[in-house]
C-alpha positions in Angstrom: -37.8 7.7 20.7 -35.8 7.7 17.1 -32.0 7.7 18.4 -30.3 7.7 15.3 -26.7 7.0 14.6 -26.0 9.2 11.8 -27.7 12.9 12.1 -27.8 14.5 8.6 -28.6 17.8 8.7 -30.4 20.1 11.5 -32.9 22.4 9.7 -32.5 26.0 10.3 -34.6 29.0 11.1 -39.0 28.8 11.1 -38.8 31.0 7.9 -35.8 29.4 6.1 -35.9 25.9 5.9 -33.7 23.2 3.9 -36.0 20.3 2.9 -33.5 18.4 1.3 -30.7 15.8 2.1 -28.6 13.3 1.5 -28.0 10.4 2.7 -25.5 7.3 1.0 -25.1 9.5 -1.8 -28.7 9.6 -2.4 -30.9 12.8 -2.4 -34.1 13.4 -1.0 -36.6 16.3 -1.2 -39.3 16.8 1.2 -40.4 20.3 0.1 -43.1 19.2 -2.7 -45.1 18.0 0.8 -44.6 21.6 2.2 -48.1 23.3 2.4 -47.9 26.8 2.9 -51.9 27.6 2.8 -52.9 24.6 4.9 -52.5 21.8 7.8 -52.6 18.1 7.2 -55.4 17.9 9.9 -56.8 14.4 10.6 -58.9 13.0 13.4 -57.9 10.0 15.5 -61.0 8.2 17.6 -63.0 10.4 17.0 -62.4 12.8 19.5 -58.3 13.5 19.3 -57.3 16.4 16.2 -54.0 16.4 14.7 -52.2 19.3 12.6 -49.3 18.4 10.8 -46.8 20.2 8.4 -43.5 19.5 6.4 -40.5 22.0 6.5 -42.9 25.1 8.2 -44.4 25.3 11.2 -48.3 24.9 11.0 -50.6 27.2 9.3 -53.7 27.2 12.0 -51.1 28.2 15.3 -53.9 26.3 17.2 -50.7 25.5 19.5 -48.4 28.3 18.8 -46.5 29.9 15.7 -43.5 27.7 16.3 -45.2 24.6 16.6 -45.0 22.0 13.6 -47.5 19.0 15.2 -50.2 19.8 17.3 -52.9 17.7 19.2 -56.1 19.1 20.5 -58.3 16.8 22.9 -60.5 19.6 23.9 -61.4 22.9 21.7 -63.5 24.2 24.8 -60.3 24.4 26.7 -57.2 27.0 27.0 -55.1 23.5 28.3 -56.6 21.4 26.0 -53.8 21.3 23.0 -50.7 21.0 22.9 -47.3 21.5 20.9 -45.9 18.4 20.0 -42.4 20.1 18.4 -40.8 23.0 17.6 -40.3 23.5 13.9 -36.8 25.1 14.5 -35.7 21.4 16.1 -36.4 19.3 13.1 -33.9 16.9 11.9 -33.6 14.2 9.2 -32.4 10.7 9.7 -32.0 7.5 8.0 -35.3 6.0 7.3 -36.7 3.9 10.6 -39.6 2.1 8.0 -37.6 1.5 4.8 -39.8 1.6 2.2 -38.9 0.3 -2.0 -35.5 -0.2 -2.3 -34.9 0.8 1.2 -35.1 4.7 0.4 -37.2 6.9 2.8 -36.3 8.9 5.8 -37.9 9.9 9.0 -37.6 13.8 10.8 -37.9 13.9 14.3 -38.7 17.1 16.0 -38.1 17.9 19.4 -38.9 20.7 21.8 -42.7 20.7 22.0 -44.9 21.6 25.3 -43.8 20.2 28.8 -46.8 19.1 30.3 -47.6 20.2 33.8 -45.8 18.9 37.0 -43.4 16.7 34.2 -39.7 17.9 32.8 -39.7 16.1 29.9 -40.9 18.1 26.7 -43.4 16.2 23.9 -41.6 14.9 20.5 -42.8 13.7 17.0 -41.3 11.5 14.9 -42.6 11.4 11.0 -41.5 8.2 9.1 -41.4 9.1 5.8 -41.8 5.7 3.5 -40.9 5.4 -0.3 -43.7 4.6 -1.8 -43.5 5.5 -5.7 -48.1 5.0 -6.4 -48.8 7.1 -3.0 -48.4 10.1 -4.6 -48.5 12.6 -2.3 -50.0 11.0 0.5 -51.0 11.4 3.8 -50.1 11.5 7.0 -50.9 8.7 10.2 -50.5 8.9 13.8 -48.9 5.8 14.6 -48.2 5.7 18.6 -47.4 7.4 21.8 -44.3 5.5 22.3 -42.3 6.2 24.7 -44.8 8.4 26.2 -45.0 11.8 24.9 -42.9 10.7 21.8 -45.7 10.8 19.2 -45.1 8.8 16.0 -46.9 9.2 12.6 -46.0 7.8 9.4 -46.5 8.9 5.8 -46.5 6.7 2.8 -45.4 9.5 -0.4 -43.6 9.3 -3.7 -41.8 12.3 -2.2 -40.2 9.9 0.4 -38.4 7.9 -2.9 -34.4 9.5 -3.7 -34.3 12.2 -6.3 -33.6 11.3 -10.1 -30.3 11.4 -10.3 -29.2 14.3 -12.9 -28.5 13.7 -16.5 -25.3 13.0 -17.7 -23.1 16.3 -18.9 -23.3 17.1 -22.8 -20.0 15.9 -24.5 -17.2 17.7 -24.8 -17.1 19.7 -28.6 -14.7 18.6 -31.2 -11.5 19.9 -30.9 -10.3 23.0 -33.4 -9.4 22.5 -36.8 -6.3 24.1 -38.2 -6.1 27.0 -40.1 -5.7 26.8 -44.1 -2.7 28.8 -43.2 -1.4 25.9 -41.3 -1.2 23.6 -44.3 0.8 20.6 -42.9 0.9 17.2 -40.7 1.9 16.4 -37.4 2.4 13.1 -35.6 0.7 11.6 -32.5 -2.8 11.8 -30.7 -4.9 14.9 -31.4 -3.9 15.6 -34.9 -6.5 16.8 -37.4 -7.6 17.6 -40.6 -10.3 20.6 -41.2 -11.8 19.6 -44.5 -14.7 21.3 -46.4 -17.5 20.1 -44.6 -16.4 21.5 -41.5 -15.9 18.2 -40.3 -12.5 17.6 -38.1 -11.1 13.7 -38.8 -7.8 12.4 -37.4 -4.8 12.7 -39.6 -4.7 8.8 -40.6 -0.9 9.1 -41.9 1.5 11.8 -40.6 3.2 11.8 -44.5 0.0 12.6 -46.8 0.0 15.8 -47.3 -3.7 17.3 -47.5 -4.7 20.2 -50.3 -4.4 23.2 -48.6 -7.7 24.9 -50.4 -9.3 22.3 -48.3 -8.1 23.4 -45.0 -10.6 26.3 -43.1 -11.0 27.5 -39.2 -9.5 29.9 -37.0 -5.7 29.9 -36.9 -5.8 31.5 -33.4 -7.6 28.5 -32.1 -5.6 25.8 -33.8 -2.7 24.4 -32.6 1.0 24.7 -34.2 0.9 22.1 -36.8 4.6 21.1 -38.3 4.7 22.5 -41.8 5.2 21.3 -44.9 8.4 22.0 -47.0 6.8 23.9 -50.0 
């Protein structure tokens, strides 16, 4: 069974899930695999069904309306499926299968059915592996190890880290003094508001611009030193 080191976030109620995370400052989003209208259901020898879904429990309840992984051996019988986790006890981790660049991760979910005359309770494990031409993929059942720990893993583009966001626009240009503020001033952050609307830094604090050529918003600007007219 997955025993992580680092736990990253416990998902929260059945109806109100968080399908993101973060991990090593790097964010990932599950919820483009989230299938609200249907099961990943696969087969495995032929004889074993699987239903699987991301951030919801299954669609079909063939094993309850909790459950988020379900096997059936036997559709004639009542016993014959069972829960393999409760969607209220999925977690993310740190991917177990890195996949490109090392970026996946991997939810475990705990609290399925105990079988009979047994105390321990059946688990899933889904390694999630960054795979950027998978697309969305598909899920495989991996192993029954330990027993009643049932792994699957899932190659998806939606296991890779988030683009990270663009950068932030730059800051405007600052305000240009008011034609009533005809003057200079020394130091950084000294400008001149000439006719094309254009604000340039004042290149010597002793030229003294024409003050027809000086235009903005005197409430904006700031105190320039004046000129002795």
């Amino acid at each position: 069974m997955y025993r992580p080191t680092l736990l990253l976030g416990l998902l929260a109620a059945v109806s109100a899930y968080n399908c993101t995370y973060e991990w090593n400052n790097v964010k990932y989003d599950a919820s483009p695999l989230q299938n609200s209208t249907a099961d990943y259901h696969f087969q495995v020898q032929g004889r074993v069904d699987f239903w699987i879904n991301v951030c919801q429990p299954d669609v079909t309840q063939v094993c309850g309306s909790a459950c988020a992984g379900c096997q059936q051996w036997d559709s004639k019988s009542p016993r014959g499926h069972a829960c393999l986790g409760n969607a209220n006890n999925a977690s993310f981790h740190p991917p177990a299968i890195p996949g490109e660049n090392g970026q996946g991760y991997t939810i475990e979910i705990t609290g399925g059915d105990i079988p009979r005359g047994q105390t321990e309770a059946r688990s899933m494990q889904i390694d999630f592996v960054c795979d950027s031409s998978a697309g969305l993929g598909f899920p495989a059942y991996n192993s029954e190890q330990p027993a009643l720990h049932y792994n699957f893993m899932w190659r998806s583009r939606y296991a890779c880290a988030q683009a990270p966001p663009p950068p932030p626009p730059p800051p405007p240009p600052p305000p240009c003094y008011s034609h009533n503020d005809c003057g200079s001033c020394a130091g950084v952050g000294c400008f001149w508001c000439l006719e094309s609307d254009f604000c340039v830094p004042d290149p010597i604090d002793s030229v003294k611009p024409s003050c027809s050529s000086w235009i903005g918003t005197p409430d904006l600007c700031p105190v320039p030193k004046k000129w002795d007219l």
